[in-house]
C-alpha positions in Angstrom: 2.7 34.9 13.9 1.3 31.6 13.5 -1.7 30.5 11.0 -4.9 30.9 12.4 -6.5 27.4 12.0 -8.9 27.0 15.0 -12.5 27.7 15.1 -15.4 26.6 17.1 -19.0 26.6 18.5 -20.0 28.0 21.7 -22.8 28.1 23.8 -24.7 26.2 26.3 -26.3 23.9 25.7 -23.9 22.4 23.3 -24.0 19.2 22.8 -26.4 19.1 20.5 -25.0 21.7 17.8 -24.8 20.0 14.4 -22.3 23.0 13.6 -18.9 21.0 13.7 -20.0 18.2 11.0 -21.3 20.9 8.9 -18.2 22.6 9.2 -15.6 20.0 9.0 -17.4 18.8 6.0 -16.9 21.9 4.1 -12.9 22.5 5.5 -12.0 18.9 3.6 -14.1 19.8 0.8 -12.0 23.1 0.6 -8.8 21.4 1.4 -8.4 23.8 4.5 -6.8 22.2 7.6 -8.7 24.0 9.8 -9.9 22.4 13.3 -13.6 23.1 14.4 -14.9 21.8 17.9 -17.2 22.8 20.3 -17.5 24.2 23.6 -19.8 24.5 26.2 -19.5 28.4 27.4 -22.4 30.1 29.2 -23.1 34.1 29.4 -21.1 34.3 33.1 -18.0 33.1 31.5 -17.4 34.2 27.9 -15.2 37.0 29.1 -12.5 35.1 30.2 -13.0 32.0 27.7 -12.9 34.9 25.0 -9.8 36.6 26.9 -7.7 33.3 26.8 -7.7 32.8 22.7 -4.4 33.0 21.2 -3.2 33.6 17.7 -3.8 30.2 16.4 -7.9 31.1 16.2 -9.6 32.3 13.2 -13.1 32.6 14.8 -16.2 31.4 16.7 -19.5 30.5 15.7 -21.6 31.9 18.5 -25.4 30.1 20.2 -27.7 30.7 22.8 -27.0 32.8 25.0 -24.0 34.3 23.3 -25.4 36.6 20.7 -25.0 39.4 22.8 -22.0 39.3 24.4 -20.7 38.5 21.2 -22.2 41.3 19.9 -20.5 43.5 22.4 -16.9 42.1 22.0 -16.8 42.8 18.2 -15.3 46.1 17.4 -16.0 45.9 13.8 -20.6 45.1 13.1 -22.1 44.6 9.4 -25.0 45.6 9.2 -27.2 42.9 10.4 -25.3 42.5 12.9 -26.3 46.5 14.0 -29.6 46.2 13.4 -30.5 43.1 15.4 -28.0 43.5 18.1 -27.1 40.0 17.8 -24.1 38.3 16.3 -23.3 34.6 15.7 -20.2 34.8 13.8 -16.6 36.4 15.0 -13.8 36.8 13.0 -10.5 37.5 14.2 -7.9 39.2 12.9 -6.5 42.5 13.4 -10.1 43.4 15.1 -12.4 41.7 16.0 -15.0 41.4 13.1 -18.7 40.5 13.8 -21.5 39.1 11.7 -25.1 38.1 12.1 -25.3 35.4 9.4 -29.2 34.1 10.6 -30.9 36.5 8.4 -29.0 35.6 5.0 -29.0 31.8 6.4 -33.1 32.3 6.8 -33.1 34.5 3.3 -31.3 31.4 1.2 -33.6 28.4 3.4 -36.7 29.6 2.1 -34.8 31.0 -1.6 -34.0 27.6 -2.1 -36.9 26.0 -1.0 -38.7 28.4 -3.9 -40.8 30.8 -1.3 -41.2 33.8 -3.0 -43.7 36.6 -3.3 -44.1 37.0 0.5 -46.3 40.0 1.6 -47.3 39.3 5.0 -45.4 37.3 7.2 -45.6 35.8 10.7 -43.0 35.3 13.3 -43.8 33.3 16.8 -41.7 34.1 19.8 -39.3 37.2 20.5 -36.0 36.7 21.2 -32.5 37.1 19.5 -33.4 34.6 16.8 -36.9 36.5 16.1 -35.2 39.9 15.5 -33.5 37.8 12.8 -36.3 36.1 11.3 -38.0 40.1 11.2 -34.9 41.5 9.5 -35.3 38.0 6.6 -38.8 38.2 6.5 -38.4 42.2 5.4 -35.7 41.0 2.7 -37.7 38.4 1.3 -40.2 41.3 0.7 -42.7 40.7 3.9 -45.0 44.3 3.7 -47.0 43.3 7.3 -45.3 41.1 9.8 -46.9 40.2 12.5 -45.2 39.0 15.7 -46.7 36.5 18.0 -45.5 36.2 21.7 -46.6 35.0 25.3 -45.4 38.7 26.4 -46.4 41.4 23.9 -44.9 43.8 26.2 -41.7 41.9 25.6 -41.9 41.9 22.1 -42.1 45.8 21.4 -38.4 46.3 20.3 -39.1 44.0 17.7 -41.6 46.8 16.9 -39.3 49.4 16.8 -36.8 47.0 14.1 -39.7 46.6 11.7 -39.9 50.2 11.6 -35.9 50.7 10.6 -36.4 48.3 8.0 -39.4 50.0 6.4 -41.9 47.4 7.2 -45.3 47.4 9.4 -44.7 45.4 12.6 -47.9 44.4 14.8 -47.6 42.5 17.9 -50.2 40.1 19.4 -50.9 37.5 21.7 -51.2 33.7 20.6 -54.3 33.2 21.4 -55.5 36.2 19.1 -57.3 35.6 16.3 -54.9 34.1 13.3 -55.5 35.8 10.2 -53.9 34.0 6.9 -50.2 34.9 6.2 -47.7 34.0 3.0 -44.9 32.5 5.9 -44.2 31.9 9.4 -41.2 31.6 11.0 -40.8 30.5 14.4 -37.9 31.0 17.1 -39.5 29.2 20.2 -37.3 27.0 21.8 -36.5 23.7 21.3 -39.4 21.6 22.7 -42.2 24.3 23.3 -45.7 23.2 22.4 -48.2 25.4 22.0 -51.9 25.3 23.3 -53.2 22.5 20.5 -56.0 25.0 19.6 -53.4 27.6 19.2 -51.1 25.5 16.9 -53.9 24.8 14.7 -54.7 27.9 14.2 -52.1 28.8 13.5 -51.0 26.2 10.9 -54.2 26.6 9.0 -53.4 30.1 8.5 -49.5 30.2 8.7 -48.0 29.6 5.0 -44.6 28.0 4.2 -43.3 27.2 7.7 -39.4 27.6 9.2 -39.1 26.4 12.3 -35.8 26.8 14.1 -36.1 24.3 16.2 -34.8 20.8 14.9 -34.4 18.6 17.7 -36.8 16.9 17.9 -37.8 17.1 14.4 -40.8 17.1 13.6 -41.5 19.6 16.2 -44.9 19.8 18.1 -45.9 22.9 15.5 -43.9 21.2 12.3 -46.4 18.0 13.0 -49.4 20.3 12.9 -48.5 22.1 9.9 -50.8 22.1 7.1 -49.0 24.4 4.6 -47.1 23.5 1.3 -43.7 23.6 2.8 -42.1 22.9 6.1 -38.3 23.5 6.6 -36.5 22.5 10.2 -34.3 24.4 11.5 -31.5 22.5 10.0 -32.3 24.6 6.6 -31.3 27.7 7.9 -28.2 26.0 10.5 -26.9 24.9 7.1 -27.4 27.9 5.3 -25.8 30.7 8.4 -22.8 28.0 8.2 -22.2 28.5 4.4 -21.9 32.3 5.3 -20.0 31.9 8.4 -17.3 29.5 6.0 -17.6 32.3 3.7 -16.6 34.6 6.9 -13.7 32.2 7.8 -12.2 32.1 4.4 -12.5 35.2 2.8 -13.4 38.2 5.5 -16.9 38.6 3.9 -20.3 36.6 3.7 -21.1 38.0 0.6 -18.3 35.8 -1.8 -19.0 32.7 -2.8 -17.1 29.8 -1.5 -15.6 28.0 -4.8 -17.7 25.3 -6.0 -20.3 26.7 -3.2 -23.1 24.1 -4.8 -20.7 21.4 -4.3 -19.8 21.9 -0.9 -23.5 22.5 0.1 -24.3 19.2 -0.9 -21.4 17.5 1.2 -22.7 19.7 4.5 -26.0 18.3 4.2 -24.9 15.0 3.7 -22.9 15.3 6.8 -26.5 16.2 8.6 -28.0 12.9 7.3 
């Protein structure tokens, strides 16, 4: 059987992803001579490009609009991964192992940032990402969120989720009336920008801000923030890669990576 020593990013778009410097970074750091590209793979053709791996691959880091299908090829979930019926992160091996590593890459970006003490959080838009960013804001101790789409009706499952994880979920409309929350994390994609009278309501009454987006950076929202801290979307992409190199290494994204402080510093210098 040969080593596994292959890994990459898929999606579409992909040229963008940041994922293979942050990666590769952290491989030399470790002294693992591990290859990890990218590859631009919509929802119509995962099947096959998933079909045709061979032995020599360790795993994939999965994007937009994989989560799902990803979700479904794993035979093996953690938990996140169940309760957000999304995964980011395959392993494989004798199955095929996957992992949702957004929530703990969300849980450390604001951890490190020092946001603590949340009680009522905020999350804009409803998708994959946002069941994340429910499931973080409920670890980081959120006791209200609050979920802001252009579709309520679309946003309902999310609903249902705060309710398996034991927390109050409300959804609204943006142009409801904002009332003042701890930290807001938003999912919307790359580029969106929100009514201005929207976004500053929003920002006056949002608290720390993620926003997942990152290119461009600042985003429309970030540049109309007026709360103590603003993180891009970077924060948490470096932070879901830390677990998914824990994934890669040891089977689990709960063991530290040796020297783990060390290598963080050399992925975020290879993001500036």
């Amino acid at each position: 059987m040969p080593e596994r020593t292959r890994l990459a990013v898929w999606g579409d778009p992909i040229d963008h992803s940041r994922s293979p410097q942050l990666h590769t970074a952290a491989y030399r750091r470790l002294g693992l001579d591990w290859t990890y590209d990218r590859r631009r793979v919509g929802a119509a053709g995962f099947a096959d490009a998933f079909a045709g791996l061979d032995a020599t691959w360790r795993g994939l880091s999965l994007t937009m609009p994989l989560k799902e299908q990803a979700f479904r090829a794993a035979t093996v979930r953690d938990r996140h991964a169940e309760l957000t019926g999304a995964v980011n992160t395959l392993l494989l091996s004798d199955a095929v192992h996957g992992f949702n590593t957004d929530v703990g890459g969300l849980v450390d970006a604001f951890t490190e940032a020092g946001v603590t003490g949340i009680r009522h959080a905020r999350i804009l838009g409803a998708g994959a990402t946002a069941a994340s960013a429910l499931v973080a804001a409920a670890e980081l101790g959120a006791e209200r969120i609050e979920v802001r789409a252009r579709r309520p009706e679309a946003a309902m499952h999310l609903v249902a989720l705060g309710e398996r994880v034991g927390v109050p979920t409300s959804v609204e409309a943006f142009t409801e009336p904002a009332s003042v929350v701890d930290l807001t994390i938003a999912t919307l994609p790359s580029g969106t920008a929100l009514d201005e009278s929207v976004a500053d309501a929003l920002a006056a009454t949002g608290g720390a801000l993620l926003d997942a987006a990152y290119a461009p950076w600042p985003s429309a929202l970030a540049s109309r923030w007026t709360g103590p801290t603003i993180l891009s979307g970077l924060e948490m992409l470096l932070h879901q890669a830390v677990r998914q190199i824990r994934i890669f290494r040891s089977g689990t994204q709960d063991t530290a990576l040796p020297d783990e402080t060390a290598i963080i510093g050399v992925m975020r210098e290879a993001l500036s």
